[in-house]
C-alpha positions as CSV (number, residue, x, y, z in Angstrom):
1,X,-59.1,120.7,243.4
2,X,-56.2,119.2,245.4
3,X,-54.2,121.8,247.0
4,X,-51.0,121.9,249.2
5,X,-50.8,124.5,251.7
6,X,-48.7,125.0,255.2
7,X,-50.8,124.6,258.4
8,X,-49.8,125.9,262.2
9,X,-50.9,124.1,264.8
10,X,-51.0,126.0,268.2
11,X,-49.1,124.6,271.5
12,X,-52.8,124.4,273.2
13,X,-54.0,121.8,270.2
14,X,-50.7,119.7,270.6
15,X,-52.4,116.9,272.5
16,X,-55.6,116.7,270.0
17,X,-55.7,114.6,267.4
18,X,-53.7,115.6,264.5
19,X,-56.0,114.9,261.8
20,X,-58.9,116.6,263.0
21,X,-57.1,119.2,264.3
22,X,-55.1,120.0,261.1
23,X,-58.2,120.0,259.4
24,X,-60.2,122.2,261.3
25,X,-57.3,124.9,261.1
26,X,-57.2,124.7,257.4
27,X,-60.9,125.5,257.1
28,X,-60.1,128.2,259.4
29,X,-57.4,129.5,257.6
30,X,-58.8,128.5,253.8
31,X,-62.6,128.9,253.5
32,X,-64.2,131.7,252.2
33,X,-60.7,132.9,250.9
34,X,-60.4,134.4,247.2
35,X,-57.2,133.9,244.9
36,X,-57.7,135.1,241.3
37,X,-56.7,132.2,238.9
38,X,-58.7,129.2,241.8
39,X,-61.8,131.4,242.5
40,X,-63.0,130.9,246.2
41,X,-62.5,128.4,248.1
42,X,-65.8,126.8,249.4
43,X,-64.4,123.7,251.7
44,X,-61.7,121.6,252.3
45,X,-63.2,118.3,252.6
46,X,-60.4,115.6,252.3
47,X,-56.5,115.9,253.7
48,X,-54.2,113.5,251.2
49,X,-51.0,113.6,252.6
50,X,-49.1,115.7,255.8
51,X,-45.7,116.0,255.9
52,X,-43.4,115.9,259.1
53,X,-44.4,119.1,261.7
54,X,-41.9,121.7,261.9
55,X,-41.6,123.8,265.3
56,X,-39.8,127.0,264.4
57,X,-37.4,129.0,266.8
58,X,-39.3,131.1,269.5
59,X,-42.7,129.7,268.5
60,X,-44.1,126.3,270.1
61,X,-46.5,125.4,267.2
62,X,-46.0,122.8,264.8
63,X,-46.1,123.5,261.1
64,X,-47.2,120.8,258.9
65,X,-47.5,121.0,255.0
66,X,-50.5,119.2,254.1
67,X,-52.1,118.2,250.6
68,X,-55.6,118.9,250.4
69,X,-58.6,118.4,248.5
70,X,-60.9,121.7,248.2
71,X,-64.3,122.2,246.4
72,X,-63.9,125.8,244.9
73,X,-65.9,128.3,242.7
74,X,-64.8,130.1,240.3
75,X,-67.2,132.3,237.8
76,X,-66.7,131.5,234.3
77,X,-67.8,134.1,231.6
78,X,-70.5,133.1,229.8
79,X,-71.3,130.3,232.6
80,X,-75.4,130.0,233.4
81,X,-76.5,130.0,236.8
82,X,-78.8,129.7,239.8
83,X,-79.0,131.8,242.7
84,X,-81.5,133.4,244.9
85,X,-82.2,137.3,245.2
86,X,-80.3,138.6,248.5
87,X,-81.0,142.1,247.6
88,X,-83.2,144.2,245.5
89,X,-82.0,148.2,244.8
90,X,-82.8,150.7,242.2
91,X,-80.0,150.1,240.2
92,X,-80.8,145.9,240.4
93,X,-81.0,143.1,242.0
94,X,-77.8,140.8,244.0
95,X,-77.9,137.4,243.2
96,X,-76.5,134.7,245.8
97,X,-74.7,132.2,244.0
98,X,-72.9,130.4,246.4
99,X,-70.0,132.4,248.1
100,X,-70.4,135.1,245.9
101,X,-72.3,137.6,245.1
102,X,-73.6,139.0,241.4
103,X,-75.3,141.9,240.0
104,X,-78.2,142.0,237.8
105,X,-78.4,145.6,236.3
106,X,-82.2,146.6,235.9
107,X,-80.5,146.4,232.1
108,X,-79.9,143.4,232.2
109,X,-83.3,141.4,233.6
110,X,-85.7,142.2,230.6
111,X,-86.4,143.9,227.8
112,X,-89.3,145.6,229.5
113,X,-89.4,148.9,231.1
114,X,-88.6,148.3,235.2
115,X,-89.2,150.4,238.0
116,X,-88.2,150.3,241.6
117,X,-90.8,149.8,244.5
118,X,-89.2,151.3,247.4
119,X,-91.8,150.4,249.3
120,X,-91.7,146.8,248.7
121,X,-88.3,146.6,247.5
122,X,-88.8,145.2,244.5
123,X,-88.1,145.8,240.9
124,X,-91.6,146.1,238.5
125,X,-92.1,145.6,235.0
126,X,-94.2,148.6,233.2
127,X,-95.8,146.4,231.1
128,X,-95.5,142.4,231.9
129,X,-97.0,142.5,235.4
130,X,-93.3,141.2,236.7
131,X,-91.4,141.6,240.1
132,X,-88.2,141.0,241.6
133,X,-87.9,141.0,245.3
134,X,-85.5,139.4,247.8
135,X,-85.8,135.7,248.2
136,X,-86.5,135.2,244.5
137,X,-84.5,132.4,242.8
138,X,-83.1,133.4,239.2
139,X,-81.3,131.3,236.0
140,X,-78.6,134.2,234.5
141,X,-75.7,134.4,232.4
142,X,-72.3,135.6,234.0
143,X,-70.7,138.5,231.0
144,X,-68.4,140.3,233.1
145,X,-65.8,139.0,236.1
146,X,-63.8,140.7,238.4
147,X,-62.2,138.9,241.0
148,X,-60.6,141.2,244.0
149,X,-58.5,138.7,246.3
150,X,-57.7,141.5,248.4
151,X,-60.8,142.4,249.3
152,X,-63.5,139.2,248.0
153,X,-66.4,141.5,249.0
154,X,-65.6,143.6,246.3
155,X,-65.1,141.4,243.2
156,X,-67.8,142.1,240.8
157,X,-69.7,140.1,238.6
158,X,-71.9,140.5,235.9
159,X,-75.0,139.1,235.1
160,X,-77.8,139.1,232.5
161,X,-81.4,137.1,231.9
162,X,-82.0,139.0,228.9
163,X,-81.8,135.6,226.6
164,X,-83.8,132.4,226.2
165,X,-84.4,130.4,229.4
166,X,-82.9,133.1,231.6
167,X,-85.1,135.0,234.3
168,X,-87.0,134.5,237.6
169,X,-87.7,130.5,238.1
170,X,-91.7,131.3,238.5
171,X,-91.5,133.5,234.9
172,X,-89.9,130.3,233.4
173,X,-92.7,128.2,234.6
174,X,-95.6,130.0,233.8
175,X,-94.2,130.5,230.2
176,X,-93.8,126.5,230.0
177,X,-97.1,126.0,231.4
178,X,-98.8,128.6,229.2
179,X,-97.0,126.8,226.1
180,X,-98.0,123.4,227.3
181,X,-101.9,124.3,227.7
182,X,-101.4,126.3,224.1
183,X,-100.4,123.3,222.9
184,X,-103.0,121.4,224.4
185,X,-105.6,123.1,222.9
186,X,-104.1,123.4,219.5
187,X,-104.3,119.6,219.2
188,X,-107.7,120.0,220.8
189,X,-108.7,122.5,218.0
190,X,-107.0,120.4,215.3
């Protein structure tokens, strides 16, 4: 996304590079922050254009306006993603998915009954044999957002894996590879 924002250089950086310099104090300023309608803003990565610097009365930095190129995320509804397990609880597990964080709600993972291990911190299925633990890389489904730009540790977002070709990666394989061998052996039968 190309953005355009205002940048102030300190009197300390004045003899630094400009370039460089402006960059590195837009990443501080920029990364990691949250607006509602651009999502978050994951790294500025290429300055366009900066305008003239501008020292303001009683303060010896320089102000430049710069145009900016930025990768961001934003969480569409309905969007499928990746992310890896940060966190497993009673309630569900929190799914990493770049700068933000989602929750699966022990609802939301299968159809099967699922228990918590405290112990082991992991969520169990009663039937299936399954488990959910930290470190455990998921494909889910975001069906609720709630972005907070105030405070981006507290946006929510929702996410399910109770469709086709959502769940843990390992689940997904085995159920491919037990489909291919069924397969095998249905030829090998025929």
């Amino acid at each position: 996304m190309k953005l355009v924002d205002t940048v102030r250089i300190p009197p300390t950086l004045l003899g630094e590079e400009v370039m460089p310099t402006i960059k590195n104090a837009l990443r501080e300023k920029l990364e990691g922050q949250v607006d509602k309608k651009l999502g978050s803003l994951v790294a500025v990565y290429n300055i366009d254009e900066v305008g003239e610097g501008h020292i303001l009365v009683g303060d010896g930095a320089v102000y430049y306006d710069v145009t900016f190129e930025a990768v961001m995320f934003y969480p569409e509804l309905q969007e499928i993603i990746e992310g890896e397990v940060v966190e497993a609880v009673g309630f569900g597990v929190f799914v990493g998915m770049g700068p933000m964080d989602g929750l699966l709600h022990v609802s939301q993972i299968t159809d099967d009954f699922i228990s918590y291990d405290a112990k082991n911190a992991r969520l169990v299925t009663k039937n299936g044999g399954k488990s959910i633990t930290e470190g455990d890389h998921v494909r889910a489904r975001i069906i609720a957002v709630s972005i907070n730009e105030r405070e981006p540790k507290e946006s929510k977002i929702g996410l399910t894996m109770r469709q086709t070709a959502l769940g843990r990666l390992q689940w997904l394989e085995e159920a491919r590879r037990k489909k291919q061998s069924q397969a095998v052996s249905g030829e090998e039968t025929a």
